[in-house]
N, C-alpha and C positions, 0 to 999 in steps of 0.2 A: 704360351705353352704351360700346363699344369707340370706341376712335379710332387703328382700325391705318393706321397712315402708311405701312409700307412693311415690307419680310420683316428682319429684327431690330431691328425700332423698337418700341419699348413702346408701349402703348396708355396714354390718358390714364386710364383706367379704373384700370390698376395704377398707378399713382404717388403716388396718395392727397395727398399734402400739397403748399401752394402752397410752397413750398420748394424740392422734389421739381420741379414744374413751372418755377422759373425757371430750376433751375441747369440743367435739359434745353435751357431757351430761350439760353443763356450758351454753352451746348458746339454751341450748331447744329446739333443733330441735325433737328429739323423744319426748316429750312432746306435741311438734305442729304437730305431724303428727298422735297422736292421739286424737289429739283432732278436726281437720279438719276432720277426719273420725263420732265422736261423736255431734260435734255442739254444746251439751247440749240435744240434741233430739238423738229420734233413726235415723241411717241411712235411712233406706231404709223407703221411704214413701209410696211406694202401693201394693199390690199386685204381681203384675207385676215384678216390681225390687226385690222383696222379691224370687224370684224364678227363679232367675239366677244364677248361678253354672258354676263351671268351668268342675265338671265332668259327665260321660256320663249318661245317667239314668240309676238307677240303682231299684227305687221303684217309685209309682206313684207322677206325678205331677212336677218333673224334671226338668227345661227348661233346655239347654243347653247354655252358651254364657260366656262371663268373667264376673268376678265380681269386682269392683273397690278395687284398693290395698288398704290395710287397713281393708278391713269386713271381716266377721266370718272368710267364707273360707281362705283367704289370713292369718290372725294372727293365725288359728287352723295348715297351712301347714307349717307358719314358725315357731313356739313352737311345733311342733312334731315332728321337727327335731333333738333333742336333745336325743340321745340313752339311753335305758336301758340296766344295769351290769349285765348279767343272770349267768354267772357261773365263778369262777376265781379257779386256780388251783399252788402252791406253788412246784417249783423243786428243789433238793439244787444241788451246782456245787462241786466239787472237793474241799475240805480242807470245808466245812461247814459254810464259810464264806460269801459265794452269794447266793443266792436267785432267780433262776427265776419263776416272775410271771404272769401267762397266764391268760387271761381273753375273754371271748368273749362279744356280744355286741348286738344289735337289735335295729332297730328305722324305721319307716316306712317310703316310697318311693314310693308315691303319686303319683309325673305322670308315673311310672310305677306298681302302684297299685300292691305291694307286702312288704313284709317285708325284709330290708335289713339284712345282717347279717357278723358279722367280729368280728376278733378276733387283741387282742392288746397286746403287749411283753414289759416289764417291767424286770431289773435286780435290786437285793436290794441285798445291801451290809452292812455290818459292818463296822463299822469303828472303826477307833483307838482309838476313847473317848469312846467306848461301847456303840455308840448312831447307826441308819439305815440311809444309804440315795439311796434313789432309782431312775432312771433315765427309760426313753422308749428305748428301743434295736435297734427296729424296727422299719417301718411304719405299720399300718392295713393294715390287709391282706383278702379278701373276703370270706366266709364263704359258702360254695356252696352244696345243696342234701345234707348236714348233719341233721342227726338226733338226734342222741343222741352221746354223748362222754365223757368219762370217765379217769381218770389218775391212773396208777396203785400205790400200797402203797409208793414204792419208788420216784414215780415221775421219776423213767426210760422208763416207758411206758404209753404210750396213746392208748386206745381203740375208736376208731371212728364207729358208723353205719350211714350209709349211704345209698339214694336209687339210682341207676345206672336211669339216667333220660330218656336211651332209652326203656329199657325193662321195668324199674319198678322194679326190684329187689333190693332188700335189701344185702346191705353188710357191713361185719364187716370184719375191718380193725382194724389191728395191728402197729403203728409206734415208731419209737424209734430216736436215734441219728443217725445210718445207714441209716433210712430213714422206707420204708414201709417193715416192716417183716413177717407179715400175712396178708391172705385176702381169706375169707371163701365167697362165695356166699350161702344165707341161704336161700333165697326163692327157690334157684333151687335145693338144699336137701328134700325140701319137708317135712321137718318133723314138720312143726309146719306154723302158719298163718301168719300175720303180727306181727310185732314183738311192743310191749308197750312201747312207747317216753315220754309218759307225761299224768297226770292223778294221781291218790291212786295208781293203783296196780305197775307203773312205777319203773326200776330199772337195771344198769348194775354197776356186779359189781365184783372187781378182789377176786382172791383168795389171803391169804396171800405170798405163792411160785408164786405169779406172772405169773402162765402157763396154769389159765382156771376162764372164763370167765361167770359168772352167770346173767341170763335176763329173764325177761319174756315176753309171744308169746301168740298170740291164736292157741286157740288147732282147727288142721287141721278139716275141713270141708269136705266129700265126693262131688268132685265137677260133678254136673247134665251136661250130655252134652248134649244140645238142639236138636233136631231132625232134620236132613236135607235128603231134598226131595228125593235126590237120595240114603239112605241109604236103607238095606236091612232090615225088620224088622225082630228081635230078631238073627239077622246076627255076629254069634262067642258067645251068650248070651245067657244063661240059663233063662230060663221063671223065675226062681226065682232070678236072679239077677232082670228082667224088673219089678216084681214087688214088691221087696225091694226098688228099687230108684223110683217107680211110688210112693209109699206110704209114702217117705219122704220127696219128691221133694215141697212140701209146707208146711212142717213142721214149725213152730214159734219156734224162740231162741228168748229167753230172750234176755235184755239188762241191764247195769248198770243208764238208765237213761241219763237225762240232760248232755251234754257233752263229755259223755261215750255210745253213740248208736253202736258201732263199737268193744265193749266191751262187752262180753259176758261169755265165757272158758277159762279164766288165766290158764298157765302150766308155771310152770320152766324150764328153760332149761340150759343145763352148754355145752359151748364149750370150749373143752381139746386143747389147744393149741400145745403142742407136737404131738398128731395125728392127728391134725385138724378132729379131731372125732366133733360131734355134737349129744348129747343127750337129751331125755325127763325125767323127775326126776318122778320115781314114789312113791308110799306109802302115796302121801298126800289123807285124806279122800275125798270122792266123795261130800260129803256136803260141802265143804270151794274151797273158791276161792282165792287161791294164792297169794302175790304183797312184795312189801319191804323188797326184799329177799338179804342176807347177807350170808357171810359164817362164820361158828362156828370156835373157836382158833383152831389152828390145821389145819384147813381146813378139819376136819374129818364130819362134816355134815352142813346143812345149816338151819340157824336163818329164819325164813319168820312170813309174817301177812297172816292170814285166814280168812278171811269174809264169812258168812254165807250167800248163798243162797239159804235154802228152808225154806218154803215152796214156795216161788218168790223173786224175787228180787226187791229190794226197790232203787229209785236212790240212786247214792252214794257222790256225786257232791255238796262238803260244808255241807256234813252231817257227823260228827265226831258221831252220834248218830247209827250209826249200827255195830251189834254184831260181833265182833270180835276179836279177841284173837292170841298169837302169843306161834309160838310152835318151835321145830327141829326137824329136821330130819335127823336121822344118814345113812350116804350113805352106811357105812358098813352091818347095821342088817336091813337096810329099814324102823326102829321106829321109829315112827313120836310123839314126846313129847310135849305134853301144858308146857310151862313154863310162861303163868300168869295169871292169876285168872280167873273163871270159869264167864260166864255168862257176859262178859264186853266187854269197847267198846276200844280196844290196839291198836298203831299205832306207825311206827316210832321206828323199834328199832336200837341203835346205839351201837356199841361196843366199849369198853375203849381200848389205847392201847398198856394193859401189856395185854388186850382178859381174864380182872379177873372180868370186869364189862360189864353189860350191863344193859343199862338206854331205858328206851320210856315213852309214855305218856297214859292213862289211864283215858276212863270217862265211863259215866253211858248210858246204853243201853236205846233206845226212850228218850222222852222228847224233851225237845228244838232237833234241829237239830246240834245247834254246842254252845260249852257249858263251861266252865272252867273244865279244864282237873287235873289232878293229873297227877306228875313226877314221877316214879316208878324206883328202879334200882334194881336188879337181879345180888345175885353173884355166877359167872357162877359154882367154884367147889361145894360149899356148896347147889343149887339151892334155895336158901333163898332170897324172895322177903322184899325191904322195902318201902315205901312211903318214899320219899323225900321232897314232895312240897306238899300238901292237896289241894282242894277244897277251897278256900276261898269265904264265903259265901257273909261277909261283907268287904270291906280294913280295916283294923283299926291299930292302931300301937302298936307294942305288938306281931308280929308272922314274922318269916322268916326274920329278917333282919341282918345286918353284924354289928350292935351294940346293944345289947339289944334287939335282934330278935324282931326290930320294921322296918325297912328295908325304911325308908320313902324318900320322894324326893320332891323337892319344885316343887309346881306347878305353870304352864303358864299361869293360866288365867289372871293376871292381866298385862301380860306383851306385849306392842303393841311392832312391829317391829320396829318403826320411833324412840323409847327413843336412848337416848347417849349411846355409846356404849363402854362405859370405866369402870374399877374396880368401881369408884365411883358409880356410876349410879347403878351399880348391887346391890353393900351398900344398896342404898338408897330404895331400889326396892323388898322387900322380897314379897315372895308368900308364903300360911300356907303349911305347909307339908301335904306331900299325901303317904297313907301306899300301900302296895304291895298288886296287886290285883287280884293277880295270873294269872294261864296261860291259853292261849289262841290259840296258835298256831295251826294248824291242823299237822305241819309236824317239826321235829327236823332238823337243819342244817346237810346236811352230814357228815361234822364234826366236830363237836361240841367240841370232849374232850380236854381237853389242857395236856401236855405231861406228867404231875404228874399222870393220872387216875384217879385226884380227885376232878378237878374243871371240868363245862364244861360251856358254854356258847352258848345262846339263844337268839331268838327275839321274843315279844310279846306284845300284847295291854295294856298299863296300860296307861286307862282315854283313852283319844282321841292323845293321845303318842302311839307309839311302839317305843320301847327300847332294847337295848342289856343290858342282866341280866348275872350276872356271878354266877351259883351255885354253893356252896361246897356242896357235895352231901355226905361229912363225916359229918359236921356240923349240914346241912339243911337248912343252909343261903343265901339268895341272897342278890347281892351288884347291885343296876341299875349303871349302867358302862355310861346311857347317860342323864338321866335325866335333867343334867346341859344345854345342847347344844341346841344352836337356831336350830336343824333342829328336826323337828319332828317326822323323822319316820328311823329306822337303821334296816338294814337287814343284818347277816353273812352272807361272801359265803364260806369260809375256813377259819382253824384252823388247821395249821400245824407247828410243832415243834415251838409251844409259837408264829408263827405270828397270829396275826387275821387278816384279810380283810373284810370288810366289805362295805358295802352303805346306803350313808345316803342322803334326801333331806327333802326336806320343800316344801309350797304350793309357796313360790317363788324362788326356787331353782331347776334344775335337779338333777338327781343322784351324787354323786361325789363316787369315788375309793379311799376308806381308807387302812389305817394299821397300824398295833401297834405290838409290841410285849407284852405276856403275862407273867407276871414277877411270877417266884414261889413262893410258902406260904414263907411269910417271908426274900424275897430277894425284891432288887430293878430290875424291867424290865424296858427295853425303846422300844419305840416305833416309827413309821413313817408313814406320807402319803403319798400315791399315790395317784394323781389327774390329771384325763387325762381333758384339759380345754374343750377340744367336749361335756363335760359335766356340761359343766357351773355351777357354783355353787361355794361352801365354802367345803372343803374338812377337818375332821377331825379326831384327833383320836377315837378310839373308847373304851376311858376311862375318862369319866366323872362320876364323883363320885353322888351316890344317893340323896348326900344332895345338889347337885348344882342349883344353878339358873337358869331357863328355861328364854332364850332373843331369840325370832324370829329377823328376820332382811333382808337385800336384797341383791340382786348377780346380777352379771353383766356379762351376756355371754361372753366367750373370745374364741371360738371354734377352735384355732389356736394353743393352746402351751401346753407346758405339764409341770410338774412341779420336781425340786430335793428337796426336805427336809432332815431335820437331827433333832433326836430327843436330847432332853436334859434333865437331872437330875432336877426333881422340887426343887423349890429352893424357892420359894413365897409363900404367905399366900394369895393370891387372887385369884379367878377365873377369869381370863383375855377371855373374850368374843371375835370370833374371827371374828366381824361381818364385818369386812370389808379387810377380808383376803381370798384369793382363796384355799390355803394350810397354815394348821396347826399342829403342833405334841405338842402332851404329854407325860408324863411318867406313867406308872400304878407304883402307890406306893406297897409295901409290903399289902398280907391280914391284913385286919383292922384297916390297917392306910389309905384307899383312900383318904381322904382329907386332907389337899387342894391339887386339882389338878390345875396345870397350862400351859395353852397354850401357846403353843411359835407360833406367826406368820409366816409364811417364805414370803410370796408376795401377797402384794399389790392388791386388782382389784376393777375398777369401779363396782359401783353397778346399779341395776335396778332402774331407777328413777318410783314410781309411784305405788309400790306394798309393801302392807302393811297387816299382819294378826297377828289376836291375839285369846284368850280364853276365852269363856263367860261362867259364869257357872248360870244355870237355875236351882231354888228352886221351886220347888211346894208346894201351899200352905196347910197349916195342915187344913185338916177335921174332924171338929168332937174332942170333947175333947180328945180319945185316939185314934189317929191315928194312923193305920196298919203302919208297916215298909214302904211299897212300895210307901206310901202314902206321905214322905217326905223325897226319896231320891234324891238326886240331880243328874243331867245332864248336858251336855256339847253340847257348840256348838264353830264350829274356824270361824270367820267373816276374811272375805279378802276382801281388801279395795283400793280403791286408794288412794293418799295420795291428786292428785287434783282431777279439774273437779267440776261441777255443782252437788250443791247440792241443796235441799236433794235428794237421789238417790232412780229410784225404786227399789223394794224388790221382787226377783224372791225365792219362797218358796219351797225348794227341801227336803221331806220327802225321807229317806232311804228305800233300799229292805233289805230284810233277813226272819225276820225283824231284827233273833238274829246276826249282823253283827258288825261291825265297819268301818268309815271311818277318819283312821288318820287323823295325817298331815304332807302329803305326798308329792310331785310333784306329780302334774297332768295336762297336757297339756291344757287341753279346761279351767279348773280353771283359768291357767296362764293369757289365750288369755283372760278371762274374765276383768280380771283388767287392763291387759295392754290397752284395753279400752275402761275402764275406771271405769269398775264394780266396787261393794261392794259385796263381795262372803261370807255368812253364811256360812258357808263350812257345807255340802250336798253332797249331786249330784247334780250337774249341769250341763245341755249344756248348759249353759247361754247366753242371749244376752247382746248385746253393750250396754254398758252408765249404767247397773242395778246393783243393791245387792242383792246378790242369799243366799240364807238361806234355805240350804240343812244338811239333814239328812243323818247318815251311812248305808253302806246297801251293795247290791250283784249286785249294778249295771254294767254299761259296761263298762270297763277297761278304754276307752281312755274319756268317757265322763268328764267335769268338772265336779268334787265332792265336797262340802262342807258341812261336817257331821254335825247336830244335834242329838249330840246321846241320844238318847231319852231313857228313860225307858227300859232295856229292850236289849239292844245296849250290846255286846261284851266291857270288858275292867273295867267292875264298881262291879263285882263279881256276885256270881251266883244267889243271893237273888234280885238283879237288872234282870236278863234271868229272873229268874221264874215268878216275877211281873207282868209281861204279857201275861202271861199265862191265859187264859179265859176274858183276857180284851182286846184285839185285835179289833181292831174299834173304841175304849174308850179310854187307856190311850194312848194308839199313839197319836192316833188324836189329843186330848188335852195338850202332852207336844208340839205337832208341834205346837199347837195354841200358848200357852203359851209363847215358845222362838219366836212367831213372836211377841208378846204383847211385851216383854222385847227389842227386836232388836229395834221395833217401838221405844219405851220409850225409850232408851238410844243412839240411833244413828240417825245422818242426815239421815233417811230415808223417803220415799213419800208415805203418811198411802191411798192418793187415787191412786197410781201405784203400784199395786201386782200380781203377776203371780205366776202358782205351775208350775216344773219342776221335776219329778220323775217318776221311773219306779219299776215294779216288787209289794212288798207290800208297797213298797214307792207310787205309783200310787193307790192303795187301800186307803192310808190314804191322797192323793189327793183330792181322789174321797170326800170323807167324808168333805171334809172341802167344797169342792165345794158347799154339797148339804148343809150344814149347813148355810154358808153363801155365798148364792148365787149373789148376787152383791155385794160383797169384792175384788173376781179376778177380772182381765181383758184378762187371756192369762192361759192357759194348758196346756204342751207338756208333754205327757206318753211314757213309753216304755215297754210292754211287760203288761199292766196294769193287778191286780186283781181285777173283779170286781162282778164273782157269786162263791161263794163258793162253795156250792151245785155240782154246774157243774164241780169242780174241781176232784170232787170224783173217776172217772171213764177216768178222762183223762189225771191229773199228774203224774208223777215219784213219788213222794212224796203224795200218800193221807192219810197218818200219821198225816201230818200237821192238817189235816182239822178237824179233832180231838183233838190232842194236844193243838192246838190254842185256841180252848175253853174248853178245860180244862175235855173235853174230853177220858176216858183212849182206846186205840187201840190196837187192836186184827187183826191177818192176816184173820180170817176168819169174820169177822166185818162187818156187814151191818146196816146204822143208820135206825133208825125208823123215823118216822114221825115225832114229835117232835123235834127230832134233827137236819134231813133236814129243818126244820121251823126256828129252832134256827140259823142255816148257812144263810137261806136267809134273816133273817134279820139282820144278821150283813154286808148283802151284799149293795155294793151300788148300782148293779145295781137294788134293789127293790125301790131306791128311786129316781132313776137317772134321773127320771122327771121334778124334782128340778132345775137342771143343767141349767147354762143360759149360759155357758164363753165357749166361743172358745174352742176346743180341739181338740190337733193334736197326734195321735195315730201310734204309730212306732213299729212292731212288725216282726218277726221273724218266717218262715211258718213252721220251722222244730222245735219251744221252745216246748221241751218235759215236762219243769215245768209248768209254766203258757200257758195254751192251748192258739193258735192265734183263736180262736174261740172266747174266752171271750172278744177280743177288737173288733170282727167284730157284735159282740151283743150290744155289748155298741155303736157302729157307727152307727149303722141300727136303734138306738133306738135315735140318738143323730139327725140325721138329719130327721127322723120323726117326730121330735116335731118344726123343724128351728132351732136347734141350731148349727152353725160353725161350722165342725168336716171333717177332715182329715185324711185321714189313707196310710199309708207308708206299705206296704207289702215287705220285703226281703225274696226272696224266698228260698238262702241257710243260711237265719240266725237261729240261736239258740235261746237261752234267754236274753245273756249277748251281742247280737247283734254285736260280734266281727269279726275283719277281717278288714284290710287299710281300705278296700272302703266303708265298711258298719262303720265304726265306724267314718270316715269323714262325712259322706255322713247325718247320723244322727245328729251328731254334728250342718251342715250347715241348715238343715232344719227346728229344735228345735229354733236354733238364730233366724234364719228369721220367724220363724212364732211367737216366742214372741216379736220381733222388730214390726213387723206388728200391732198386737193386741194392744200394752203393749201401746206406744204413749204417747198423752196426759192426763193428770188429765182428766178423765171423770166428766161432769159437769150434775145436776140434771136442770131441767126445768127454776128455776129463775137464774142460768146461778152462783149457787154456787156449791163448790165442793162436791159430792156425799159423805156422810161417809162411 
């Protein structure tokens, strides 16, 4: 992978050794080749330059030509090249001593405008002190027409589906050590549609005997065959066949909505391995629609989730808020059993496994769209359900923790990247504790349980963190396993026999490939990393204990080498921070004693000169002698900074979508290229432009965009009395905490109070809108994405017109039609009733197929924006959705959002006596 900085900058590529790499970092050349892109100004000075691209058109206004190294495009192609971990899978080898671990990979390829894809081989061993050390086996291997693939319990067998790229069929493949030992062709059976990859209802999955194979399809379709000229009419056809298919042949099917149009008839299916038989499961009722399907101990029937479709179907797409419940089904007597509670919203079931438990997750039907869940476990002989984990309304300390069921963990706001990065420093540096703020996840790790059946482990939002939590689900205790670690955001991808693996990164780090061992109640485990360097970053365990100190800090791409560690017995009373280490390992202490946890280093690596993020937390002030709760909860925002560069810096304002969403802090490509330079990134959402500080809000935006959360009111992660807050105040408190963490950003950082810009999409573009019209010569630059901006309109043309209800506090009925009044009440919290107001540039990016936010609402807001003169652009993709994803569509936005706030954003606008505007 090239890393051209700029025209006689060497690429990382050529430099080979980390040697090579610091003394570049010591001489300042990346430093001077971002800042010869910056000036202290924006690049691009007109128009013209503003809208040249390297790639082909793809929405209006396009040019095509190069763009000089160093701009948007060029730092967005080379920070997206760093892969994402999607799935890793743990095999053991003979005597239980080795370890292999498979993992696949993804990361986009630009001039071939597709997503690449590959998998990586890893062996981990034991060693003779009781400690892991893991090494790569192989090189990557390319990833090709795969679909979905699965490992069976033993890790003896792999299930692969696949689509054959001549014909388009779909096939499932069987592989072992022999090589390929099945291969079913499923679409040429005919017994079922295309088969479900990814989504809710998504799912393959082995039996325990290893010899049949469970998934879900859509249920076949009578296919209409088109009439041609020469055929004979009603020729071999009974008049009632031609007018059974004349009278269905335009029949409407449903859909699941936003992302799910292709989704419609979930069925199970199990293919028998032994007779390469392939079956449809029947006895599920005709009301529920199928997904997250398991098989029961024994193998004697199968675990699934039912979703309710009638009387219609509501999208399902980041809505943990629809009914449904999870049952069995015995294949012997065809009885199909609820086993959890009547009337709720279940997801996610996972089996323990001795197959005596089973754990999922559990919330409350409508309401917010996605919500803090309840943990639920179910024991499977007795059918006796328990609540594990509650609801937490407020965090407070005092429930669910691993000492004095107060479960707390020091938090990051006060902690910038650039402090020293030694025990001392940590000493000196305390943040107050922050209690457990329950869960939030929409989906449980596949596997979760650890080898006792009594612990399992999890990732979830707590604050503007997502964390690996380890529950005893006999207790009811959780321990955050990461809360200590500069990287902000951990995902499991397995748990098998006490390893864990996981990923973790930060807003200046990529993914890295973790692992640890999970030590039992009362023993010591050890643990190790894997850290493949293609993913640059700080690689560590994944057991930091709850009471740890939160240090961000910076990483240094090395895309060339791979790493060995060896874990070691804790032996220290310090938290040893590992911020200027590529590869790390700890120990997980015995239950109850997790602290102190201590990092062993293993090597060395330059870091990124020039990227820096921290935690702000935002108070609202008290109204009124007894202020409502909601009225003085706090919120969070992650500011990303550069460490140089000309200050003060503008401040690009990125309200979040959801609105009830979260945006960690996470890697995210376009954030990265933000600072690198030269931004200040509020962490939001942001495509941010060159030289700015972007002060973004969390939300549902689009995957590869820069994000910098302000999570505002209301935001995923702060518990569910924070959701409900905003509930009938949508247009009001949004608005106002955005306002508010820009007042504070202002007050507290180098920032330029006459260069501001908004950057948001979805309801994050809603509460854009609102400040726009509020203060209308504040902005100088707008780029939307998907904006909301009539409510009213939204009724008849979302996936979701629940929302339009719920959001103001509304209660909703399927057979519901608002009155007058209520349409009255939606359009004035709308902006486009006021969007007359508007004076600032605005560039509108939207998606022809977004089934949530209709492309109608930006082409009303356009028609209305350049009828009055004012600036406005609008980007049409014509196979995009809502989250506007896909290589080319999520570059392509990325480059046009920079350029058109470079354009706008400029110089300090000055008022007539030639002083700066307030």
């Amino acid at each position: 992978m090239r890393w051209a900085m700029g025209k006689g900058e060497p690429c990382l590529a050529a430099l080979g050794s980390r040697e090579q790499l610091e003394g570049w970092h010591r001489r300042g050349r990346w430093r001077r080749a971002a800042s010869t892109c910056l000036g202290g100004h924006p690049a691009v000075s007109s128009p013209q330059a503003a809208r040249r691209g390297t790639a082909r058109p793809m929405a209006t206004g396009n040019q095509p030509g190069m763009e000089a190294a160093g701009g948007p495009a060029a730092c967005y192609r080379e920070l997206s090249q760093f892969p994402a971990i999607t799935r890793a899978a743990l095999g053991a080898a003979a005597g239980g001593q080795t370890f292999l671990l498979y993992t696949e990979c993804s990361r986009p390829d630009l001039p071939r405008r597709r997503l690449l894809r590959f998998s990586r081989h890893y062996s981990v061993r034991r060693t003779d002190g009781g400690g892991l050390a893991a090494s790569r086996t192989a090189l990557s291997a390319g990833i090709h027409n795969q679909l979905l693939s699965q490992d069976s319990p033993t890790g003896q067998h792999r299930a692969v589906l696949s689509r054959c790229p001549r014909q388009g069929h779909e096939l499932l493949e069987v592989w072992d050590s022999g090589g390929r030992s099945h291969s079913v062709d499923l679409t040429a059976l005919g017994k079922h549609g295309e088969v479900y990859t990814e989504g809710p209802f998504a799912c393959l999955a082995w039996s325990q005997s290893e010899t049949r194979l469970l998934y879900v399809a859509e249920k076949s379709r009578p296919k209409h065959r088109p009439p041609c000229p020469w055929d004979v009419p009603r020729a071999a056809r009974s008049a009632e066949e031609d007018e059974d298919e004349e009278g269905e042949q335009f029949l409407y099917h449903e859909d699941w909505g936003e992302a799910l149009s292709t989704r419609s008839v979930p069925i199970l299916c199990v293919l028998d391995l032994e007779s390469s038989s392939l079956s449809v499961l029947e006895g599920i009722p005709e009301h529920l629609s199928p997904g997250q399907a398991l098989w029961s101990p024994g193998d004697r029937g199968v675990v699934f989730v039912g979703w309710w479709h009638e009387p219609f179907r509501l999208g399902l797409s980041a809505c943990s808020n629809r009914r449904s419940e999870i049952f069995h089904l015995d294949l012997s007597s065809g009885c199909c059993e609820l086993l959890s509670a009547e009337n709720g919203a279940a997801c996610s079931p996972r089996l323990s496994p001795d197959s005596q438990r089973l754990l999922y997750l559990e919330g409350a039907v409508g309401g917010p769209h996605r919500q803090c869940l309840r943990l639920c476990m179910l024991t499977w002989q007795t059918r006796q359900t328990v609540t594990v984990l509650d609801v937490v309304q407020e965090p407070t300390e005092g429930e669910h923790s691993t000492v004095g069921r107060a479960g707390c963990c020091q938090g990051a706001e006060t902690l910038p990247s650039q402090m020293p990065t030694t025990p001392s420093s940590l000493a000196q540096h305390s943040a107050p504790p922050v209690a457990f703020a329950g869960l939030y996840t929409e989906v449980l790790p596949p596997r979760c349980w650890a080898a006792d059946s009594r612990r399992a482990v999890l990732s979830t939002p707590q604050r503007s963190r997502t964390d690996l939590l380890l529950v005893d689900t006999e207790a009811a205790t959780v321990t955050n396993l990461t809360a200590g670690s500069p990287e902000g955001c951990w995902e499991l991808l397995t748990l098998q026999w006490d390893l864990l693996v996981a990923t973790c990164s930060a807003p200046h780090h990529p993914p890295s490939l973790v692992s640890r061992a999970v030590a039992p109640c009362g023993t010591v485990g050890y643990g190790t990393v894997m850290c493949s360097q293609a993913q640059r970053g700080v690689a560590h365990m994944a057991g930091v204990p709850w009471h740890g100190q939160a240090q961000s800090h910076m990483a240094q791409p090395d895309p060339a080498q791979h790493s060995l560690v060896m874990a070691q017995p804790c032996a220290a009373t310090a938290l040893v921070p590992p911020a200027a280490c590529a590869q790390v390992v700890a120990v997980l202490p015995p239950a109850g004693r997790e602290l102190p946890l201590r990092w062993v280093p293993v090597e060395d690596t330059p870091t990124v000169p020039g990227v820096t993020w921290k935690t702000l937390t935002v108070r609202p002030s008290c109204s009124g002698q007894s202020p409502a709760a909601h009225d003085t909860q706090d919120f969070e925002a992650l500011l990303l900074s550069p460490l140089d560069g000309t200050a003060p810096h503008p401040l690009i304002v990125c309200p979040h979508g959801g609105p009830h969403a979260i945006f960690d802090a996470r890697w995210r490509p376009s954030m990265a290229a933000l600072c690198r330079l030269g931004f200040a990134v509020l962490l939001g959402e942001c495509w941010g432009a060159r030289g700015c500080v972007v002060l973004c809000h969390t939300g549902d935006m689009a995957p590869m965009a820069p994000i910098s959360p302000v999570n505002y009111r209301g935001s995923l992660g702060f518990g569910q009395a924070s959701i409900s807050s905003l509930l009938s105040r949508v247009g009001e408190q949004d608005v106002a905490d955005t306002q508010l963490a820009v007042e504070q950003a202002l007050h507290s950082e180098p920032l330029d109070p006459h260069r501001l810009a908004l950057l948001a999409g979805s309801h994050g573009a809603f509460i854009a809108l609102h400040l726009l019209i509020r203060e209308p010569e504040r902005y100088q630059a707008c780029a939307l994405r998907g904006p909301v901006s009539n409510l009213p309109a939204l009724l008849g043309t979302s996936d979701i017109p629940d929302w339009r209800y719920t959001s103001l506090g509304l209660p909703y009925s399927f057979e519901r039609v608002p009155c007058a009044e209520e349409v009255a009440t939606m359009l004035l919290r709308s902006p486009i009733a006021q969007a007359a107001q508007v004076r600032t540039p605005v560039l509108l990016c939207v998606g022809a197929r977004d089934r949530r936010v209709s492309p109608t609402q930006a082409l009303e807001l356009y028609r209305l924006l350049r009828a009055r003169g004012v600036p406005a652009r609008l980007l049409w993709y014509p196979e995009g959705g809502h989250a506007l994803t896909g290589v080319e569509t999520e570059a392509d936005v990325f480059k046009n959002c920079a350029r058109w706030l470079l354009q706008h954003l400029g110089q300090p606008r000055q008022d007539r006596t030639g002083q700066h505007s307030p």
